[in-house]
C-alpha positions as semicolon CSV with decimal commas, in nm:
position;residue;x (nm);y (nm);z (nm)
1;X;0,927;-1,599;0,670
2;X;0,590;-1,570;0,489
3;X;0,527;-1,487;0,119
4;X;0,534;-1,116;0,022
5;X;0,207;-0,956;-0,014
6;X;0,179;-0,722;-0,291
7;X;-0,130;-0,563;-0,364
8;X;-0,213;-0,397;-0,708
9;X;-0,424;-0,080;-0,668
10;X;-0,336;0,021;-1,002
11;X;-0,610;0,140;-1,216
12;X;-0,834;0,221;-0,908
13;X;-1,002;0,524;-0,795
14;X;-1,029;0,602;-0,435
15;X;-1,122;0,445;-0,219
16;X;-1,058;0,132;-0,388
17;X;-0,675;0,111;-0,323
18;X;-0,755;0,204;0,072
19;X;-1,007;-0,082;0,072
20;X;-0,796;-0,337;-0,112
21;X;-0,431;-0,231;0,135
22;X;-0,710;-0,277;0,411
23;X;-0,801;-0,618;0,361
24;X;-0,410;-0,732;0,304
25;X;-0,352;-0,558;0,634
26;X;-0,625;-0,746;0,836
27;X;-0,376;-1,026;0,827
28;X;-0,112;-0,842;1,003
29;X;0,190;-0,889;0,789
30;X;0,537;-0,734;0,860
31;X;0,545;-0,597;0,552
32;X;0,396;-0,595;0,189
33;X;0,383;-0,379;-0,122
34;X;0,082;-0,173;-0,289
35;X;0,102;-0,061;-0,654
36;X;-0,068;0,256;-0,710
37;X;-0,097;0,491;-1,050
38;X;-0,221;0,810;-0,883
39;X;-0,123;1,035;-0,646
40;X;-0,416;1,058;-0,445
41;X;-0,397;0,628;-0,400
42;X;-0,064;0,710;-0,289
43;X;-0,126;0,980;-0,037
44;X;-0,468;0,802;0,120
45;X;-0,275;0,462;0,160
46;X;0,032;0,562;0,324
47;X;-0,206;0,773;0,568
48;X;-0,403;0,451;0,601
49;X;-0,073;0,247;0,656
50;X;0,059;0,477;0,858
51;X;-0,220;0,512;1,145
52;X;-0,228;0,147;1,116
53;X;0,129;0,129;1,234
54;X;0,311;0,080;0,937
55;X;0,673;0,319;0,766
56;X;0,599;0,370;0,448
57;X;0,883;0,387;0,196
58;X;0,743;0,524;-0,159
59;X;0,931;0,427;-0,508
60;X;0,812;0,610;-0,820
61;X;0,831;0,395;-1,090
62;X;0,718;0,452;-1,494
63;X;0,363;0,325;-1,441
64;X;0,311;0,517;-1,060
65;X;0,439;0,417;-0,729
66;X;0,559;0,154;-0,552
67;X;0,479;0,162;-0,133
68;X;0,675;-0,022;0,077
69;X;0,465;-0,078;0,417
70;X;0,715;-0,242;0,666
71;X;0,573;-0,301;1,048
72;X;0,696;-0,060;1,274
């Protein structure tokens, strides 16, 4: 099993986190994580993830949201 991908998006504005969940996708993992701090980085990347073929399993935490992007 490969290393976990986690990608932190926190602290950007649209379409930043898109671009950055994007490039981590381009090397077709099963899954990885993107840290967000907005709501409007959360709702563009799971629509991103999800057209790209990925479930999307969202976490809020404290500091914003944790996405779970698992392969469908």
């Amino acid at each position: 099993m490969g290393e976990s991908i986690v990608v932190d998006a926190r602290g950007l504005s649209c379409p930043q986190p898109v671009i950055e969940t994007k490039k981590a996708i381009a090397s077709k993992p099963e899954a990885l994580s993107v840290l967000v701090d907005n709501v409007a980085a959360k709702e563009n990347v799971t629509r991103y993830a999800n057209t790209m073929g990925y479930d999307v399993t969202i976490t809020q935490e404290e500091d914003g949201y944790t996405l779970c992007l698992k392969r469908r």
